[in-house]
C-alpha positions as CSV (number, residue, x, y, z in Angstrom):
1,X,97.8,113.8,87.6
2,X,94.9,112.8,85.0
3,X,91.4,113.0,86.2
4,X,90.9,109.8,84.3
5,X,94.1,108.0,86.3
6,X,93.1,107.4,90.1
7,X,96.0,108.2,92.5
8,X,98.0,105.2,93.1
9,X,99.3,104.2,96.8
10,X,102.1,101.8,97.5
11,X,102.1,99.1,100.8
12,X,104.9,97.3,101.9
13,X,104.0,94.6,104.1
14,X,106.0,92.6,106.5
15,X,103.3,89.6,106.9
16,X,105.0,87.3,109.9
17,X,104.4,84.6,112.0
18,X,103.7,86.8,115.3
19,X,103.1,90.2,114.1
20,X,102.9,91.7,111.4
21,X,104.1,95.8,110.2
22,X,103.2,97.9,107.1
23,X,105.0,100.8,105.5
24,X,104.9,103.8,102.6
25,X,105.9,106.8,100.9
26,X,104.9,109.8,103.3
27,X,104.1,113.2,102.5
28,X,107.9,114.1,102.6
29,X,108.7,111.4,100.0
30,X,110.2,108.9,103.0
31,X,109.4,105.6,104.2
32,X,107.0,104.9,107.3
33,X,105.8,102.3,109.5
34,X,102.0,103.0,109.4
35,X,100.4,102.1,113.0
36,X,97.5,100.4,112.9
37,X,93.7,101.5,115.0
38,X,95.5,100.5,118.1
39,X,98.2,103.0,117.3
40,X,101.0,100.4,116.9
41,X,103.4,100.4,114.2
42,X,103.4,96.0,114.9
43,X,100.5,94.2,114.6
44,X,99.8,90.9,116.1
45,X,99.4,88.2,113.3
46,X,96.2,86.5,115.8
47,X,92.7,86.5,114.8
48,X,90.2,85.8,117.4
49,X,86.7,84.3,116.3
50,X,83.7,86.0,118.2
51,X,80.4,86.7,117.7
52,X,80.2,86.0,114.0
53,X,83.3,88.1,113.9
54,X,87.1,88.4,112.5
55,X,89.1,90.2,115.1
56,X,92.6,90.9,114.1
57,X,95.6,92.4,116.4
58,X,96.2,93.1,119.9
59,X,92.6,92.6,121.1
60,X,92.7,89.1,119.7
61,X,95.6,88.4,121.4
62,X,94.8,89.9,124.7
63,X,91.6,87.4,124.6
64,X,93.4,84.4,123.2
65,X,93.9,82.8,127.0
66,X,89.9,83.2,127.8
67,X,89.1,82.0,124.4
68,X,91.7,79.5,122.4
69,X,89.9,77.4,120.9
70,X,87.9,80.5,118.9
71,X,91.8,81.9,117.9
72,X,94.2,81.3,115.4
73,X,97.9,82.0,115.5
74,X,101.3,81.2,113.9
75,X,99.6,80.7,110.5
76,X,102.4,81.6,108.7
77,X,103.9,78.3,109.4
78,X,100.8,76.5,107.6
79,X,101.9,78.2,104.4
80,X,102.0,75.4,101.4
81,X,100.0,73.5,103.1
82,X,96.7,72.7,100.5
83,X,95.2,70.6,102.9
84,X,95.4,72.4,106.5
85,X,92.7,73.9,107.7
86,X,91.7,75.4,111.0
87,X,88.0,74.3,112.2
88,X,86.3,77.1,114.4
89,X,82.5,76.5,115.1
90,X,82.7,73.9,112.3
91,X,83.9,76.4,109.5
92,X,86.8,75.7,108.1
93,X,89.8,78.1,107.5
94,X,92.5,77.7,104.7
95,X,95.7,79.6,105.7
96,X,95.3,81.6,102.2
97,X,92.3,83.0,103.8
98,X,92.9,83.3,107.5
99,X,96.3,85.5,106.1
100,X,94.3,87.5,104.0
101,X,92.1,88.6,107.3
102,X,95.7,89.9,109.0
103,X,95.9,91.7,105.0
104,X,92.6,93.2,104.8
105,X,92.9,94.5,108.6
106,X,96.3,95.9,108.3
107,X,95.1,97.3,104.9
108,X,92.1,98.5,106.5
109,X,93.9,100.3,109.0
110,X,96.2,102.0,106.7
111,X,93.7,103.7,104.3
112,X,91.6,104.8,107.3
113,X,94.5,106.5,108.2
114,X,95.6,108.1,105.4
115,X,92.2,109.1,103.5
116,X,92.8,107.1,100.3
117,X,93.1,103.3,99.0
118,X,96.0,101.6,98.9
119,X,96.6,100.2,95.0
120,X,99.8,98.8,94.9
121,X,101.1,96.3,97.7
122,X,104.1,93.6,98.0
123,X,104.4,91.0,100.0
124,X,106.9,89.4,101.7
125,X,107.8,86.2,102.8
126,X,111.2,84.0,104.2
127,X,113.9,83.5,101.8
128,X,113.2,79.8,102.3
129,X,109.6,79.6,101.2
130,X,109.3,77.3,98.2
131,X,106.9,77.9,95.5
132,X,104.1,76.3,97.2
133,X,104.6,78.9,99.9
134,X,104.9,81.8,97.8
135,X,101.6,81.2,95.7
136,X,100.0,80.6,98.8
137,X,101.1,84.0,100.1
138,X,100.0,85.8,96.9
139,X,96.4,83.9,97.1
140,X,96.2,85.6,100.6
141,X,96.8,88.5,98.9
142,X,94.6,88.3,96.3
143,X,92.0,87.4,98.7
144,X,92.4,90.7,100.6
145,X,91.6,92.5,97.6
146,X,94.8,93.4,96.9
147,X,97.0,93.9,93.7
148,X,99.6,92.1,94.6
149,X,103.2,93.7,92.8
150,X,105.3,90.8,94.0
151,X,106.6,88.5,96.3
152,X,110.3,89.4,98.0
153,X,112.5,87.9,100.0
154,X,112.3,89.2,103.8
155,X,116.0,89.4,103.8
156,X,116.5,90.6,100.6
157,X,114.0,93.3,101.7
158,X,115.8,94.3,104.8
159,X,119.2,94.5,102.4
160,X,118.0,96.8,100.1
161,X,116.5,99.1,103.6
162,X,120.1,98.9,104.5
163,X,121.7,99.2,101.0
164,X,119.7,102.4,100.2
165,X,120.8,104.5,103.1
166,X,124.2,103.5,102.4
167,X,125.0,104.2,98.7
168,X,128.2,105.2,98.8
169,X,129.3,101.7,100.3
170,X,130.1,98.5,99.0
171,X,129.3,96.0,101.7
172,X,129.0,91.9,101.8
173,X,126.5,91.6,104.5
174,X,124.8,88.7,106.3
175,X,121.2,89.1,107.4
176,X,120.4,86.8,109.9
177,X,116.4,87.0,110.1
178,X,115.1,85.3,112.9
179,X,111.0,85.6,113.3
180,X,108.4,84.6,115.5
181,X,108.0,81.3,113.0
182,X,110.8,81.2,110.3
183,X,114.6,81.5,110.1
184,X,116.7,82.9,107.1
185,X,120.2,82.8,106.7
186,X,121.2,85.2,103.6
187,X,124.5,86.7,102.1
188,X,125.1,89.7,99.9
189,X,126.8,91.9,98.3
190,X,125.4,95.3,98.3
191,X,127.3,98.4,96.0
192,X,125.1,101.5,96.1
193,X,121.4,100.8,94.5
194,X,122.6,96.8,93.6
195,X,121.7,94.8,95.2
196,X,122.9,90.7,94.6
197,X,122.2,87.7,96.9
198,X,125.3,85.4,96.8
199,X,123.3,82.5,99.1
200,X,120.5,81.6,101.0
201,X,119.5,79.1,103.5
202,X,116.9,78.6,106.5
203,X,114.6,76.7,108.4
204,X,110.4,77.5,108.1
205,X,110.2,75.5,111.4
206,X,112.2,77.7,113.7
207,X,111.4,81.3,115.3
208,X,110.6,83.1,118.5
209,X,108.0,80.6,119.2
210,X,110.2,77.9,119.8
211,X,112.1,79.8,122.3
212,X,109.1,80.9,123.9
213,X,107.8,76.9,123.9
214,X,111.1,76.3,126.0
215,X,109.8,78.2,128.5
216,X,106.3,77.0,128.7
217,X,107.9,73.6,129.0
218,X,110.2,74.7,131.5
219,X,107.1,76.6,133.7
220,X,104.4,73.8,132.9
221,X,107.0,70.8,134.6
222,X,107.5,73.2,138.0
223,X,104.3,73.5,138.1
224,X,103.3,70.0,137.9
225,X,106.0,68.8,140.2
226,X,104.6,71.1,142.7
227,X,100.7,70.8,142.1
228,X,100.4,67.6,140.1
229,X,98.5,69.5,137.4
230,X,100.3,70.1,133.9
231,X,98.7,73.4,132.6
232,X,99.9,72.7,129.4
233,X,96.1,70.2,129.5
234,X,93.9,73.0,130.1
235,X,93.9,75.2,126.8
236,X,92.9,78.2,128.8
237,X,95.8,77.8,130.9
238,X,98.1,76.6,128.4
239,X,97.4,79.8,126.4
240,X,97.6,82.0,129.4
241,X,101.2,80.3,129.9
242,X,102.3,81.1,126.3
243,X,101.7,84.8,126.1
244,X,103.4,84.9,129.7
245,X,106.6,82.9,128.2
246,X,106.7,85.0,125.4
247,X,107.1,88.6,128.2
248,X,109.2,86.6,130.1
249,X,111.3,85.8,127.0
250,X,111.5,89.9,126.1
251,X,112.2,90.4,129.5
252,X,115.6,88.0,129.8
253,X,116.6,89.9,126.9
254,X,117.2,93.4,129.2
255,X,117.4,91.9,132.4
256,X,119.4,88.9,134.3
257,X,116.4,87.1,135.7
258,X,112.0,87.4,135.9
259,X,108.9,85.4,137.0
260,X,106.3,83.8,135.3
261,X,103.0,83.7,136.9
262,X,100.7,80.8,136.2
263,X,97.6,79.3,137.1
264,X,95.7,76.0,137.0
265,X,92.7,74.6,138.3
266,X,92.7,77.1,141.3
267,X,96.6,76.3,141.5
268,X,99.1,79.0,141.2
269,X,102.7,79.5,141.3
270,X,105.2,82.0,140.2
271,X,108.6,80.5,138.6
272,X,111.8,82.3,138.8
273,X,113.8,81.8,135.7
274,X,117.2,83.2,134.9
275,X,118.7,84.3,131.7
276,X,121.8,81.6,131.9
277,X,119.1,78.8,132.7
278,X,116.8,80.3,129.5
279,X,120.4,79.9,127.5
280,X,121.1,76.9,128.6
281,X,117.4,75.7,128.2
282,X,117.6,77.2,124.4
283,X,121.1,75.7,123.6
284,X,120.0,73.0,120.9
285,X,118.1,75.9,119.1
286,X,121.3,77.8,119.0
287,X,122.8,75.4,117.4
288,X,120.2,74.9,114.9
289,X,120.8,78.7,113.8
290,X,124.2,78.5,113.8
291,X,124.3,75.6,111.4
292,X,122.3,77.6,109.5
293,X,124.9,80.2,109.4
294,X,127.9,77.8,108.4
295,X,125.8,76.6,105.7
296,X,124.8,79.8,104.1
297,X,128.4,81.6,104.6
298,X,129.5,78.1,102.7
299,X,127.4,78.2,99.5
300,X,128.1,81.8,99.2
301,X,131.9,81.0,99.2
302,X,132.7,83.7,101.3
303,X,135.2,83.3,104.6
304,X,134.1,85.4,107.9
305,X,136.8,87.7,106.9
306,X,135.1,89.0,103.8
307,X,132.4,89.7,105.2
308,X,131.8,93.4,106.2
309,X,128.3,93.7,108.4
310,X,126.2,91.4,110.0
311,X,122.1,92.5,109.9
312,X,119.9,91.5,112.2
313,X,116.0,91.1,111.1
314,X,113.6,89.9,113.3
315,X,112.0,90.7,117.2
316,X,113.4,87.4,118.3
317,X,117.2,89.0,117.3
318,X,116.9,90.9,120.2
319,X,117.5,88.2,122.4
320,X,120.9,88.8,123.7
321,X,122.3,84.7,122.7
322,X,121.3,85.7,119.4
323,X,123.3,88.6,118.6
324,X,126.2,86.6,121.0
325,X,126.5,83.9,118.6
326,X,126.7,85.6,115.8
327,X,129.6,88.0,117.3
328,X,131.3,85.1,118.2
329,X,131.1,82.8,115.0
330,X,132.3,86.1,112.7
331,X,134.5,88.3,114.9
332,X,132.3,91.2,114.5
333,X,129.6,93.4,116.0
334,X,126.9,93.6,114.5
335,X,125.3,97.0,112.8
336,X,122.9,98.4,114.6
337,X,121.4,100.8,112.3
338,X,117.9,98.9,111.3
339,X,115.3,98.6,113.5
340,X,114.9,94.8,113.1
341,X,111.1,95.1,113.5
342,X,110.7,97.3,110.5
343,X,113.3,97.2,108.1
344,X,111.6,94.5,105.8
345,X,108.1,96.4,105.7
346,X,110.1,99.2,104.4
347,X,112.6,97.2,102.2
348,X,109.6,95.9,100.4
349,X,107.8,99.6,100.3
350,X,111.0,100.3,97.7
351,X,110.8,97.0,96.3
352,X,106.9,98.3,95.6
353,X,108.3,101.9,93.9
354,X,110.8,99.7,91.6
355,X,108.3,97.3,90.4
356,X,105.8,100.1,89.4
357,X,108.3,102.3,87.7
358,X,109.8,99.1,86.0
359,X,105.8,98.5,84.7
360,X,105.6,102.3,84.0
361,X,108.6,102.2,81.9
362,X,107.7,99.0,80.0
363,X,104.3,100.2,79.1
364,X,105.5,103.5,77.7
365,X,108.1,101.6,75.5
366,X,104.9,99.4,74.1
367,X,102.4,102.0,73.8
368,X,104.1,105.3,73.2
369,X,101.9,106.5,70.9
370,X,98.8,105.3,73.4
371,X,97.6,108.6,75.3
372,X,95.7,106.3,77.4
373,X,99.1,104.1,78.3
374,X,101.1,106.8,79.0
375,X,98.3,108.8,81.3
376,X,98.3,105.1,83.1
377,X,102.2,105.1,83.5
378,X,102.2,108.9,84.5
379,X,99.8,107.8,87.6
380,X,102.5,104.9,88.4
381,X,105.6,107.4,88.2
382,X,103.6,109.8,90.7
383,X,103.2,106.9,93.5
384,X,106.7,107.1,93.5
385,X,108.5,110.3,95.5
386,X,110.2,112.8,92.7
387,X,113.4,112.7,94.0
388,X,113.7,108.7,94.5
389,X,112.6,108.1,91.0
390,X,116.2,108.1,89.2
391,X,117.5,106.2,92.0
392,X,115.1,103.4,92.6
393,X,114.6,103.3,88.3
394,X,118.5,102.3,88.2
395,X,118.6,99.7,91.2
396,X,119.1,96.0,90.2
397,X,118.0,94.1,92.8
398,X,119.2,90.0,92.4
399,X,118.1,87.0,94.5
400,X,118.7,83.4,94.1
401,X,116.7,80.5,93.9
402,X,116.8,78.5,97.6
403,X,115.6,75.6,96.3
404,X,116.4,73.2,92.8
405,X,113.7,73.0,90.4
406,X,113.6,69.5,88.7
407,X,111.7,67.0,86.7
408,X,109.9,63.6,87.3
409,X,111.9,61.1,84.3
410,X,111.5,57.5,83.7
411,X,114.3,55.6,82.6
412,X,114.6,52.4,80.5
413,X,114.4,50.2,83.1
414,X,111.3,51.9,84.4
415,X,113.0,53.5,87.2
416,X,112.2,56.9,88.0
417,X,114.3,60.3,89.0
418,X,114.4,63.6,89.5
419,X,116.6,65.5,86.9
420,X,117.2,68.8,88.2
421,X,116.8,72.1,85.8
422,X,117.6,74.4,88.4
423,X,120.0,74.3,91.2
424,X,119.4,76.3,94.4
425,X,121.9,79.3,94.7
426,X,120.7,80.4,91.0
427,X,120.8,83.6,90.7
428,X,117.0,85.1,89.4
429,X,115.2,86.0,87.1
430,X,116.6,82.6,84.9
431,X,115.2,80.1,82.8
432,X,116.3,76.7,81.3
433,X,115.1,75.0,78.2
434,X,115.4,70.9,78.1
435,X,113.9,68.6,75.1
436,X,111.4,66.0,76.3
437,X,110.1,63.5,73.7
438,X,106.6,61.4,73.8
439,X,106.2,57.8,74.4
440,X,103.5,56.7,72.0
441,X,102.6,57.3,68.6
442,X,99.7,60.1,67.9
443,X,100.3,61.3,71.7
444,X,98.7,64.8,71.6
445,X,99.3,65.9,75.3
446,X,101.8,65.1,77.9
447,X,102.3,65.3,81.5
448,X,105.0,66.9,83.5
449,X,106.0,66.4,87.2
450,X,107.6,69.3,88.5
451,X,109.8,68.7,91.4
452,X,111.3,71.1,94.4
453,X,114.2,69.3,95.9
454,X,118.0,68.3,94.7
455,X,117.4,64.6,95.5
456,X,117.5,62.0,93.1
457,X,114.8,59.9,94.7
458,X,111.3,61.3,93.6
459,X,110.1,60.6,97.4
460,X,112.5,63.1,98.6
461,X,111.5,66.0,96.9
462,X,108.2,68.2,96.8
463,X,105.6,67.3,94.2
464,X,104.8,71.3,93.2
465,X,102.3,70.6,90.7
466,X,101.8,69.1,86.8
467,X,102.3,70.5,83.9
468,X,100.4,69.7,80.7
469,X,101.4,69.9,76.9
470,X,98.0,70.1,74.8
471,X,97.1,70.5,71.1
472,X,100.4,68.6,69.6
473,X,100.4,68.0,65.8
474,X,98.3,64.7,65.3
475,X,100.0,61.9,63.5
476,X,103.7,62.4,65.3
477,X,105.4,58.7,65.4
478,X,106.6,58.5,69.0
479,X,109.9,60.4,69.8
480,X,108.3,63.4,68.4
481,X,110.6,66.1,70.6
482,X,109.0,68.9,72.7
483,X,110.9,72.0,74.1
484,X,109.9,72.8,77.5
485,X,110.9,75.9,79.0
486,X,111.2,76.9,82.7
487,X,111.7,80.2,84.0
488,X,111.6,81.2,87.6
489,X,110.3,84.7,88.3
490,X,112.3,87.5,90.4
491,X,109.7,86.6,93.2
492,X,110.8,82.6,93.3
493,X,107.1,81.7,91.3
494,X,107.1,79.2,88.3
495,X,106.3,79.7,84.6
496,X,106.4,77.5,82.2
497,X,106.4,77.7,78.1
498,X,106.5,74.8,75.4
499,X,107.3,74.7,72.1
500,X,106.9,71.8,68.9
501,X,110.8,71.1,68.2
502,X,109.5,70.5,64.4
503,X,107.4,73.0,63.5
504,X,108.8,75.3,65.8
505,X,104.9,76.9,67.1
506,X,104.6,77.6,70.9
507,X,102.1,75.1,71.9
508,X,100.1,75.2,75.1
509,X,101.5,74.4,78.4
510,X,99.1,74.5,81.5
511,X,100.6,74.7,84.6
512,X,98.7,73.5,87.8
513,X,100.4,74.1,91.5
514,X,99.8,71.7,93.7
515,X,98.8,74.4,95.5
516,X,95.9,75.0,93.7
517,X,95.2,78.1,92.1
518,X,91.7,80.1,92.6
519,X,89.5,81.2,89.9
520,X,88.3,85.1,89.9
521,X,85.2,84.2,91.2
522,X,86.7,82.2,93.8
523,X,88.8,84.6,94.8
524,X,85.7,87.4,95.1
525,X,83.8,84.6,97.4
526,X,86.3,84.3,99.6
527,X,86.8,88.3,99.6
528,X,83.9,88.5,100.2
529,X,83.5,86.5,103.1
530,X,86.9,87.9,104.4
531,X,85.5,91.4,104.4
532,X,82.0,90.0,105.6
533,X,84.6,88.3,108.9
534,X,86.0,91.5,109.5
535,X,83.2,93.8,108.8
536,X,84.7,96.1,107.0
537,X,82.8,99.3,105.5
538,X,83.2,98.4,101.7
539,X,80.6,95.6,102.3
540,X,78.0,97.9,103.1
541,X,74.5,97.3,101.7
542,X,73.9,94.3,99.3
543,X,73.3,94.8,96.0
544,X,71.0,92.5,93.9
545,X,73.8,90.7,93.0
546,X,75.7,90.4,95.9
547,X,72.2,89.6,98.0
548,X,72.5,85.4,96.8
549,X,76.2,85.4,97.5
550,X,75.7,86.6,101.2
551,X,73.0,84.3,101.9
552,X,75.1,81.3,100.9
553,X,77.8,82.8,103.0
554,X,75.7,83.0,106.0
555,X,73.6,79.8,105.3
556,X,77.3,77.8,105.1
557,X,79.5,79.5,107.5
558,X,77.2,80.9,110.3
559,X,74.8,78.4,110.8
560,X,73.5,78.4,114.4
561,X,74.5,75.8,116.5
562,X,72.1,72.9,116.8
């Protein structure tokens, strides 16, 4: 290792709904859950507002029932959401930066533990998430402080877990990844280190929490029929119901029957609840996943009978209706070899060691007569374990795009329609070039609508943000043609490229999500005021420069009240 090249560290992190988990290389070359300060290897995703403080984990979620207006939870499911916020004390909290406090904890946690910084990190997120999602999810990351080395697929993540420990194998797997916020439906076809996603499919509306909102709903109406008080009005009480329903739900997964205590307004009552009732209570969100399964196992053209193992990914898998369902609809058990909780944290860890040696081995073939390049791709090799390195450098890992990629187009008659560019199910990295012309004479820019969605009807797809054409040759007679280029990223993110049909020069096309992108310095204030939250060590003593940006934190977000 260079004196000059620092010592590079690689995070996988499993960001979820409910909780969260982290993973790396360890000092024998293999890959770990890290447990956090509390000393567990899952970390609830709830932050808990108190005191000027950003409290992150267990404790948050412990307190959430004396305290729910002051915590956040389930943020995950605000994702691609520009306009959400979440209002504590009158501050308001984008879920970019309310997910980059459950990053910079976990982060935290993780280099306190192991006596250096982490470097290198990827994220990952549901299958599902469009793009809006998946910029929002590397802002959050960015936020933290975090170099970010991509985006993947939870189930894709969980597949190449599984694929790696079985290289001598070829296996067409489903992974059914069921969360505390998000389903994903994904099939594959795994041989050795390659990896290829054949489909994908899911729902960002439906996880754990809905089953454990079943049983709130099913405690809260016993209770009122027998006290004439609905707890689910008082927020204490309501939150003190939800953590209950979601022990009760982990208990009807090993036992026939429990009780769920609850109070209200100096009311109590304890509510026996069975697992058959639970099931039966739960049956139309059963049938919600298992649509999901027909429609994925459809689009990936594959019968039940080709299909070799069935993954589960996900705490709320454990639930035994889950894994019943599943058995029933294919045939076949279901392999119980990866722990559901941690298999994505750990997929994505690998994920983390190809990205870096696929940068190391690009900037050696640029620079190779650069001393400083190849010192800086020496440093990314070493992150990665010796004997991993010719494995991970060969593994082609494939996903497909969940959802089409179009353009807003005006016809003649003025009506206008989305032309899709890319359908889902497209296998990635791919890009499409289309001609577009312009409408007037002279026109020097032009504006693009990108559209997520395989509708027809504009309204019925998801406006993901403009794109603009500057500095075209002056003087063009209208008509003048425009090659636009779109090309979707392994990690499911948007770029685009455009380029003078005539003259043949790349001109400049300026993408905007409608998720909107921060600036550097954005991103430092709100890293700042992350760390500031969660008062963390690398704060420490204001410098000159610093001192101005702290007082406008403090002067706008922790004004007294009154």
């Amino acid at each position: 290792m260079s004196a000059q090249e620092p010592k590079r560290k690689i995070v996988g992190i499993d960001l979820g709904t409910t909780n969260s988990v982290i993973a790396h290389f360890d000092e024998y070359g293999k890959v770990d859950v890290l447990p956090n300060s509390d000393n567990e290897r899952t970390t609830p995703s709830v932050i808990l507002f108190e005191d000027g403080e950003a409290i992150v984990g267990r404790i948050a979620k412990n307190l959430a029932a004396s305290s729910p207006e002051k915590v956040v939870q389930f943020v995950k499911r605000r994702m691609g959401e520009p306009e959400w916020r979440r209002e504590i004390d009158g501050h308001a909290f984008s879920a970019e930066v309310l997910s980059a406090m459950i990053l910079k904890r976990m982060v935290n946690d993780a280099e306190t533990q192991l006596g250096q910084p982490v470097t290198d990190v990827v994220i990952t997120c549901p299958a599902y998430f469009n793009d809006l999602e998946r910029r929002q999810t590397r802002e959050a990351g960015r936020i933290a402080g975090l170099n970010v080395l991509g985006i993947l697929n939870e189930s894709t993540a969980a597949a190449l877990a599984y694929g790696l420990n079985k290289r001598d194998q070829q296996v067409k797997a489903l992974v059914f990844d069921l969360g505390g916020g998000t389903l994903d439906v994904t099939v594959l076809r795994i041989d050795g280190n390659d990896i290829r996603v054949l489909a994908s499919d899911g729902e960002r509306q439906l996880g754990g929490k809905d089953w454990d909102d079943v049983l709130v709903e099913r405690v809260a109406e016993e209770f009122y029929l027998e006290h004439g008080v609905d707890p689910r009005e008082v927020p204490e009480s309501l939150q003190d119901l939800i953590l209950r329903a979601e022990e009760a739900k982990k208990a009807l997964s090993q036992k026939p029957t429990t009780k769920v205590f609850v109070q209200c307004k100096g009311h109590s009552l304890k509510a026996t609840i069975a697992r058959e009732e639970f099931e039966k209570l739960s049956a139309k969100l059963l049938a919600r996943c298992a649509r999901c399964v027909e429609r994925t196992l459809r689009k990936s053209g594959l019968e039940w009978s080709e299909v070799d193992s069935l993954l589960l990914v996900g705490g709320s898998t454990r639930m035994p209706m889950i894994r019943g369902m599943l058995e029933r609809m294919s045939g076949k058990r279901s392999d119980q070899w990866i722990n559901p909780d941690e298999c994505v944290a750990i997929g994505a860890t690998y994920w983390g060691a190809i990205l870096l040696l696929r940068e190391a081995q690009a900037l050696k073939e640029r620079a190779a007569a650069d001393e400083g390049a190849s010192r800086l791709a020496d440093s990314m090799e070493e992150a990665v374990p010796e004997d991993l390195i010719v494995l991970l450098g060969e593994a082609e890992v494939t996903n497909v795009n969940s959802h089409s990629l179009g353009v807003l187009t005006i016809g003649k008659d003025g009506r206008r329609s989305n032309e899709c560019m890319i359908p889902e199910q497209t296998p990635l990295p791919h890009a499409v070039e289309r001609e577009f012309v312009t409408w007037k004479d002279d026109q020097r820019n032009v504006e693009i609508r990108i559209l997520e969605g395989a509708a027809r009807d504009p309204s019925a797809c998801v406006d993901i943000g403009r794109c603009w054409i500057e500095g075209l040759p002056p003087g063009r007679p209208r008509g003048a043609r425009i090659a636009v280029r779109y090309s979707y990223g392994e990690d499911g993110v948007l770029e685009v490229r455009a380029r003078d049909v005539e003259t043949g020069r790349e001109v400049t096309a300026r993408f905007q999500s409608a998720a909107a992108t921060l600036s550097e310095e954005e991103v430092a204030l709100q890293g700042r005021k992350v760390a500031h939250l969660l008062q963390t060590d690398e704060m420490g003593l204001a410098t000159d420069s610093d001192e101005q940006l702290l007082a406008e934190f403090e002067e706008g977000y922790f004004a007294e009240d009154g």
